[in-house]
C-alpha positions in Angstrom: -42.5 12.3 49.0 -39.5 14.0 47.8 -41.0 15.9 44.5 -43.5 17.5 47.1 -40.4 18.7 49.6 -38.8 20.1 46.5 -42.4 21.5 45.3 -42.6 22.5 48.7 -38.7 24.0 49.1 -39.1 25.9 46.0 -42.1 28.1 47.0 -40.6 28.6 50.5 -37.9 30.1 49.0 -39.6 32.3 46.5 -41.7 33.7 49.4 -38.1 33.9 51.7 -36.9 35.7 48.7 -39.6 38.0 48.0 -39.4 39.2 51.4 -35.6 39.4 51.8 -35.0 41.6 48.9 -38.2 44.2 48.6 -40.6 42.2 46.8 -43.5 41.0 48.4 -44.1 41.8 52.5 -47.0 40.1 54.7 -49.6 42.4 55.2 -50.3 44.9 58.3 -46.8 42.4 59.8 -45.9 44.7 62.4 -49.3 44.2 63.8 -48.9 40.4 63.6 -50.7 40.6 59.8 -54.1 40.3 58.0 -54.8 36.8 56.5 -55.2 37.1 52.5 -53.6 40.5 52.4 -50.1 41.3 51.0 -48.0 44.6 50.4 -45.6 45.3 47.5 -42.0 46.6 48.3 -39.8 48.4 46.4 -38.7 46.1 44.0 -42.4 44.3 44.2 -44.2 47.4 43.0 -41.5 47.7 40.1 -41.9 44.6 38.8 -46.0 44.8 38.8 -46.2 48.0 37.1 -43.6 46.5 34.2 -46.1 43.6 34.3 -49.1 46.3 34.0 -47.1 49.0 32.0 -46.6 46.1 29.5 -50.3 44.6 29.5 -52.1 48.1 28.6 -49.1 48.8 25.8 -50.0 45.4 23.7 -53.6 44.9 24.7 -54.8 48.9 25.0 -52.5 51.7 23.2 -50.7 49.7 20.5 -54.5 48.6 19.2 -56.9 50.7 16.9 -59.7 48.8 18.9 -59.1 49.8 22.5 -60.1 52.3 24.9 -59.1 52.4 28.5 -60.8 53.5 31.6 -60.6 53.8 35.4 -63.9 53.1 37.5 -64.6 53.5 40.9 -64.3 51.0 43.2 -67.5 51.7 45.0 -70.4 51.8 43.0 -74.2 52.3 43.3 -75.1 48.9 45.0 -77.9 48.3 42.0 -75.0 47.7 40.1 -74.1 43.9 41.7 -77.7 43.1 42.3 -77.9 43.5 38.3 -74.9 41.7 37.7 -76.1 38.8 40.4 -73.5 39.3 42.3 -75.7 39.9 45.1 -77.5 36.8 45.0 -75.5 34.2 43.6 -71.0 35.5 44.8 -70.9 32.8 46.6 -68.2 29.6 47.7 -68.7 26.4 49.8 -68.5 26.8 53.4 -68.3 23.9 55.8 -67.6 24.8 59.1 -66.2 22.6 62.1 -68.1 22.0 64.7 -66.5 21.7 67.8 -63.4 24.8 67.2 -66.1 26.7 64.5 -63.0 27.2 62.5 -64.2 27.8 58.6 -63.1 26.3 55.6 -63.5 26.1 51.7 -65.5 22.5 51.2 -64.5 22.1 47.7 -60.5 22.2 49.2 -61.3 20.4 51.9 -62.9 17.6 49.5 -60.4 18.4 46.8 -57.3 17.2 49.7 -59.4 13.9 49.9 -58.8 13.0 46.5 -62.7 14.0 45.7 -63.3 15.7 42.1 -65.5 18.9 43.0 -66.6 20.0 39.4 -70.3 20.1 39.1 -71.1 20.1 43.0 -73.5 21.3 44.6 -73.4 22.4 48.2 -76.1 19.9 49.4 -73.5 16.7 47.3 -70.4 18.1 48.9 -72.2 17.7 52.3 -73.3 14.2 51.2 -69.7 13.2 50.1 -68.4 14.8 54.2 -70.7 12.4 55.8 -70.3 9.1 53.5 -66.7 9.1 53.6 -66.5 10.7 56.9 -64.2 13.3 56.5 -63.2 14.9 59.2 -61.7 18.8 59.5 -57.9 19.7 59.9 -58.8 19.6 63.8 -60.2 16.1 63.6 -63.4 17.3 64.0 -67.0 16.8 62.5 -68.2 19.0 59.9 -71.5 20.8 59.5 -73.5 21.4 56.6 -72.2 23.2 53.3 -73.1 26.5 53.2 -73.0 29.4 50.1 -71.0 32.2 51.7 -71.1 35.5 49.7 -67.8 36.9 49.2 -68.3 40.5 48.8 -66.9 42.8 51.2 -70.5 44.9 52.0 -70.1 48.7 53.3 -72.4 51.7 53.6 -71.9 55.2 51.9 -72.5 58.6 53.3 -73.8 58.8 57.3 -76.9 56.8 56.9 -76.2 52.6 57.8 -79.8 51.4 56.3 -80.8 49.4 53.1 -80.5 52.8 51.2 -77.0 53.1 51.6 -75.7 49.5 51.2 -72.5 48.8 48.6 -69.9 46.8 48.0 -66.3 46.7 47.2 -66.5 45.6 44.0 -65.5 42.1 43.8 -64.0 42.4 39.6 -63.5 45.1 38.0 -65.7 44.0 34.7 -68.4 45.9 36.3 -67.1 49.3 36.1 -66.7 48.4 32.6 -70.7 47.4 31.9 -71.7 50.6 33.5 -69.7 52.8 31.7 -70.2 51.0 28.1 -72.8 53.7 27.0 -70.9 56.8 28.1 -68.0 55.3 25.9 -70.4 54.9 23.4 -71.9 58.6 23.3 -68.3 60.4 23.9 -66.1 58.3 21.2 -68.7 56.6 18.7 -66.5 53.4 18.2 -67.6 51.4 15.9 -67.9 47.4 16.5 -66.0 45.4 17.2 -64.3 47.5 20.2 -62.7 46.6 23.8 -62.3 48.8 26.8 -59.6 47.9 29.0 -59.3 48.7 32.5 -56.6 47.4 35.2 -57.4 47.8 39.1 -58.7 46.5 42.3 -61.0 43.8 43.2 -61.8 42.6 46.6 -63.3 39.3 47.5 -63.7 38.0 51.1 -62.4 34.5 50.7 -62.9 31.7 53.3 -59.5 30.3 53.1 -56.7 32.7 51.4 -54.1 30.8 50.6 -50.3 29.7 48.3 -49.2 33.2 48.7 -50.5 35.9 46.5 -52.2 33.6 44.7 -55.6 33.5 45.9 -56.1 36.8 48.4 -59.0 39.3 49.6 -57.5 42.2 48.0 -55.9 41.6 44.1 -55.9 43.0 41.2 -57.1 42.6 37.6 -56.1 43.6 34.0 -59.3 42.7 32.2 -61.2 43.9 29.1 -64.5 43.4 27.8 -64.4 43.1 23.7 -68.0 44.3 22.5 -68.6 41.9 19.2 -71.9 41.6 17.1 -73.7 38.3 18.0 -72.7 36.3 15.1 -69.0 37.8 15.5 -68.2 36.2 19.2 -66.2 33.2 17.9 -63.4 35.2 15.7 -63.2 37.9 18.6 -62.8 34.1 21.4 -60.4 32.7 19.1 -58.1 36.1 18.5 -58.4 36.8 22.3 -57.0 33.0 22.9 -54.2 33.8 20.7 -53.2 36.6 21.8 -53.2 35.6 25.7 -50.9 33.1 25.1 -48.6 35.0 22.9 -48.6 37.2 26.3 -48.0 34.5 28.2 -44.7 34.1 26.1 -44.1 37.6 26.3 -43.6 37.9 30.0 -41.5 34.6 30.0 -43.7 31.9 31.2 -42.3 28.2 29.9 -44.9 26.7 27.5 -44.4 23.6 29.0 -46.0 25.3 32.3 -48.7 26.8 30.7 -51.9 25.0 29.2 -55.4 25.8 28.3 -58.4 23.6 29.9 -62.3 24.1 28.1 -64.5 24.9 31.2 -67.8 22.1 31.3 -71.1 23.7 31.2 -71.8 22.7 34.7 -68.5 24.5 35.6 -69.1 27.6 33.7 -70.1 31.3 35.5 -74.2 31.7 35.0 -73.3 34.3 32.0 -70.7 32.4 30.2 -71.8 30.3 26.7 -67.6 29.0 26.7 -64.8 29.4 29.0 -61.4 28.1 28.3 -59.1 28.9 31.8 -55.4 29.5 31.4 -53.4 27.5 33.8 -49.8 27.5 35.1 -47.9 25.2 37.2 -47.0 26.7 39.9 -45.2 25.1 43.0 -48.2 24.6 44.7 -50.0 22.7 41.2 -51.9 23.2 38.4 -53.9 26.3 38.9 -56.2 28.8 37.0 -54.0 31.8 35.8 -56.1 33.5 33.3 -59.8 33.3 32.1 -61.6 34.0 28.6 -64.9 34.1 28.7 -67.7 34.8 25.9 -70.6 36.4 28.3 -73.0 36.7 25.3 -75.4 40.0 25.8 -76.1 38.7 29.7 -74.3 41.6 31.3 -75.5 44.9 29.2 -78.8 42.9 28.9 -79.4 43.2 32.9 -77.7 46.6 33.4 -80.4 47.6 31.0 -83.1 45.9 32.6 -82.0 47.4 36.1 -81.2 51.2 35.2 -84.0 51.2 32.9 -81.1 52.6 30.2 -81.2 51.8 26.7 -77.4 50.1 26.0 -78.2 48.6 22.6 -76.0 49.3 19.6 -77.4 51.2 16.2 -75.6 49.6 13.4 -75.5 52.1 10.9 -75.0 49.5 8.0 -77.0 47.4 8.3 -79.7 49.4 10.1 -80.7 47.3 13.0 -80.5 48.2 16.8 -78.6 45.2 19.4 -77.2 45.0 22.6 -73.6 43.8 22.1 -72.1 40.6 22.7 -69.2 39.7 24.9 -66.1 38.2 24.9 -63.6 38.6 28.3 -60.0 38.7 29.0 -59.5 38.1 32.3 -55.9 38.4 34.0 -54.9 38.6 36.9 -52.0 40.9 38.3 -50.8 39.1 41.4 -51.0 35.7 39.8 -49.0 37.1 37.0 -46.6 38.3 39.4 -46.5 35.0 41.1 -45.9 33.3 37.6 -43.2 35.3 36.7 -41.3 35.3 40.0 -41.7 31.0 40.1 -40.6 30.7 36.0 -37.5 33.4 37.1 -36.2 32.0 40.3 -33.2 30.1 38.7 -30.1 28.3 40.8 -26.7 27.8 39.5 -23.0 27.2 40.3 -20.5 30.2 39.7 -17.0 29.3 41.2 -17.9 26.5 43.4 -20.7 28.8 45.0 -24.8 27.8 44.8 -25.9 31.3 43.5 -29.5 32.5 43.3 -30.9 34.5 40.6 -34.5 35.6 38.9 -34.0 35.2 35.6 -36.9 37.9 34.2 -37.0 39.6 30.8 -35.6 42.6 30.6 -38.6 44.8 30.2 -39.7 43.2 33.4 -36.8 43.4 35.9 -37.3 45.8 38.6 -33.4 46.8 38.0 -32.5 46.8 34.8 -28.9 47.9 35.0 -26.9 47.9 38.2 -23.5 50.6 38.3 -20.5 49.7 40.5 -17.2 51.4 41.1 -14.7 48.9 41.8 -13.7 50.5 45.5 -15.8 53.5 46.8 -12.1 54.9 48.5 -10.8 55.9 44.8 -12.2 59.3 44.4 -11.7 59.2 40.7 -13.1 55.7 40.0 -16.6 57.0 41.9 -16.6 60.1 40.1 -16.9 58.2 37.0 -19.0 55.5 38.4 -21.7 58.3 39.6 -21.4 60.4 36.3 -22.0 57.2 34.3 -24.9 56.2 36.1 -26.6 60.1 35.9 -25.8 59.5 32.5 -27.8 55.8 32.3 -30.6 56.9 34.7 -31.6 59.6 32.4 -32.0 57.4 29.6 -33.5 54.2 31.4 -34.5 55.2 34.6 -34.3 51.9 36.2 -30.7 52.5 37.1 -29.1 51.5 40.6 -25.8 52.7 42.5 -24.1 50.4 45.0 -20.3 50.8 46.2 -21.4 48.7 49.5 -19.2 45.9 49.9 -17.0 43.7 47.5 -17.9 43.0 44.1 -18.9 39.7 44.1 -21.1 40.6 46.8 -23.1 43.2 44.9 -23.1 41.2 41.7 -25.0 38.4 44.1 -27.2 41.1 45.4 -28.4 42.5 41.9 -28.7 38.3 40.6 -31.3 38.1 43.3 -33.3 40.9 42.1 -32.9 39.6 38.5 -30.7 42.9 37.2 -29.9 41.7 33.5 -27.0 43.8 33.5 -24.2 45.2 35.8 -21.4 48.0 35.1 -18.0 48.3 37.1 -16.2 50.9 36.5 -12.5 50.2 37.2 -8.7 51.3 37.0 -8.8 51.2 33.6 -11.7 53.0 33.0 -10.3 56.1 34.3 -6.7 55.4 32.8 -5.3 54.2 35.9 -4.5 50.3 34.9 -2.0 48.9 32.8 -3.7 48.6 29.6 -3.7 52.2 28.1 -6.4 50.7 25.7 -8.8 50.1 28.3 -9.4 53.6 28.7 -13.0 55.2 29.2 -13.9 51.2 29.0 -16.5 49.5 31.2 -16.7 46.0 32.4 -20.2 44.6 31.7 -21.6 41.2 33.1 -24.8 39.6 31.9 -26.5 38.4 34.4 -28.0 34.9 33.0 -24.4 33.9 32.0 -21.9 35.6 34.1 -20.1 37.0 31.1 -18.3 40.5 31.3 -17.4 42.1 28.4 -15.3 45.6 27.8 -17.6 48.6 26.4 -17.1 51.7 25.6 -18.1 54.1 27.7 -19.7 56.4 24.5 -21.2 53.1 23.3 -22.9 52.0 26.2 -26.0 53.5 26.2 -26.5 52.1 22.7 -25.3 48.9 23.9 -28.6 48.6 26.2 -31.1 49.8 24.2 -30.1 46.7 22.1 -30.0 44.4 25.0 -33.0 45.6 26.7 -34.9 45.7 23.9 
């Protein structure tokens, strides 16, 4: 009982924090909020582009394989009837009868102790009524249900079967439909990936543990185009190099582990599926997929448009459609991941202090200025020329003069600022110590440490520390 109040302590203050400080807000709030939906604040939207910034740099433009692109969200609605979106997007749904309030069967099952792999809709309404299960209410159950999850609109004036879309529900689409004009602009030659980062939308019954499973995300994914016989080094690569990122952004690897998906488990198009999972607060969950999709997806967007998407290997001679392999990651989960391996407690001078402990290229903030008290004119001279100085060579740069100093060292810990300036007496020749002169006190964050720097060595100074 008490690991699940500190499992559930922990994630209350991430999401306390998160709002606190500029990180993560509840969606539409003013307006008492929109289940599943979340907004990014000021120091939330810093931290996912890093996160984003950093994916495309290692997985798009640091590789001789890579091309990036941007699809529309909306597409022609052919395109998810091809991909079987249309007829197969689907999740449990068990309804209660007597308040009609909706619900996810497999979590409902999965909070009875009931192992949902392999299920179908007509055994998890089997399992409700043997082991009479009742809803959150008390209530009977229904029947499971497939509910389709794709948020369905219409485009241009007309509201009839002509003019029926979707918001697309991953962003791998975009990708298939665009493989041939990639093809016929740039001529890569296999194996190549393009990359793509953006919205997805997907009209879940039950949103739920924060930003971790919500209508509205989004996805850094790529689709690596591989000669049939070529799938398994591409899969194994991929595997590598996910985790490696995993590393990168400073997840534990004692919180991180890779499960092999059972064929009964699998997505219709995937031959293998190994799901990267983190421990978050909340448990176990999926952070990351990689999938090998064989030729399934060009396959049926050729079969639909009536477009010929097989590759002419000039080699060998012979004409294919490529195979697949797919690195899914999500952005919000990452975030989430990052912000529940940084939150960090400690004890500096008898005090309980709060910090997120995030690698440098991550943090929101990475260097913090203060002038030791904004009522010395000379002191915030030199504190606002030396961060002009610092903001033009690493632009995430802050100011603050707004209270005492242990106050604003608290304030940037919170935010998970590596690295805080103060500018003192002795910095402007003021202090006792004639040495001390055009010297800056810098504190590490992690530690607590200050150190005296230069003023003319500082900016090298970060670059190494940041680095």
């Amino acid at each position: 009982m008490s690991m699940n109040t500190n499992i559930e302590d922990k994630m209350e203050k991430i999401v306390s924090l998160a709002k606190r400080r500029g990180f993560i807000f509840p969606g539409s709030e003013i307006y008492g909020g929109l289940a599943g939906t979340w907004d990014y604040g000021p120091y939330g939207v810093e931290l996912k582009n890093n996160i984003k910034n950093l994916w495309w740099k290692n997985f798009v433009t640091d590789r001789e394989d890579m091309f990036g692109i941007d699809a529309a969200i909306i597409m022609n609605g052919r395109v998810w009837e091809a991909s079987g979106h249309v007829s197969g997007f689907s999740d449990p749904l068990v309804e209660d009868l007597k308040t009609h309030a909706r619900h996810r069967a497999d979590h409902i099952l999965e909070s009875a102790g009931v192992d949902c792999s392999g299920l179908t809709p007509e055994d998890m309404s089997r399992i409700i009524k043997e082991k009479n299960i009742k809803s959150p209410a008390g209530n009977a159950f229904g029947e499971v249900q497939k509910f389709n999850m794709m948020f369905k609109t219409n485009v241009g004036a007309n509201t009839d079967a002509s003019s029926v879309s979707y918001l697309r529900p991953e962003t791998a689409g975009g990708i298939f439909v665009n493989f041939k004009n990639v093809m016929d602009s740039l001529h890569p030659k296999l194996p190549f990936g393009i990359g793509q980062i953006g919205k997805a939308f997907r009209n879940e019954i039950a949103p739920r543990d924060f930003i971790f499973r919500s209508r509205e995300f989004e996805q850094m994914e790529i689709e690596y185009f591989v000669s049939p016989d070529g799938w398994k080094d591409a899969f194994e690569k991929w595997r590598v190099a996910m985790l490696e990122w995993c590393n990168d952004i400073g997840l534990p690897a004692d919180k991180v582990f890779e499960k092999e998906i059972a064929d009964e488990d699998r997505a219709h198009y995937s031959k293998r599926t190994i799901d990267i999972e983190f421990e978050y607060p909340f448990g176990r969950k999926e952070l990351y997929g990689l999938a090998y999709r064989t030729d399934y997806d060009l396959s049926k967007h050729q079969e639909y448009s009536k477009q010929s998407l097989e590759y002419f290997d000039e080699t060998t001679g012979q004409k294919f459609i490529p195979h697949v392999v797919e690195p899914s990651l999500g952005v919000d989960r990452s975030v989430l991941a990052v912000l529940t391996s940084a939150y960090s407690e400690d004890e500096i001078g008898g005090e309980t202090r709060v910090f997120l402990k995030f690698n440098p290229k991550l943090a929101p903030v990475k260097i913090a200025v203060f002038p030791l008290l904004k009522n010395k004119p000379e002191i915030v001279e030199k504190a606002k020329n030396i961060y002009s100085n610092l903001k033009k060579v690493f632009g995430a740069v802050a100011y603050d003069e707004s209270g005492n100093i242990g106050k604003r060292y608290r304030r940037q810990d919170e935010i998970g600022t590596p690295l805080c300036v103060t500018i003192d007496f002795d910095t402007v020749g003021a202090g006792e110590d004639a040495s001390l002169t055009n010297t800056v006190t810098v504190r590490d964050r992690d530690t607590g440490n200050q150190e005296r720097i230069s003023v003319d060595d500082l900016q090298n100074y970060f670059q190494e520390k940041l680095a």
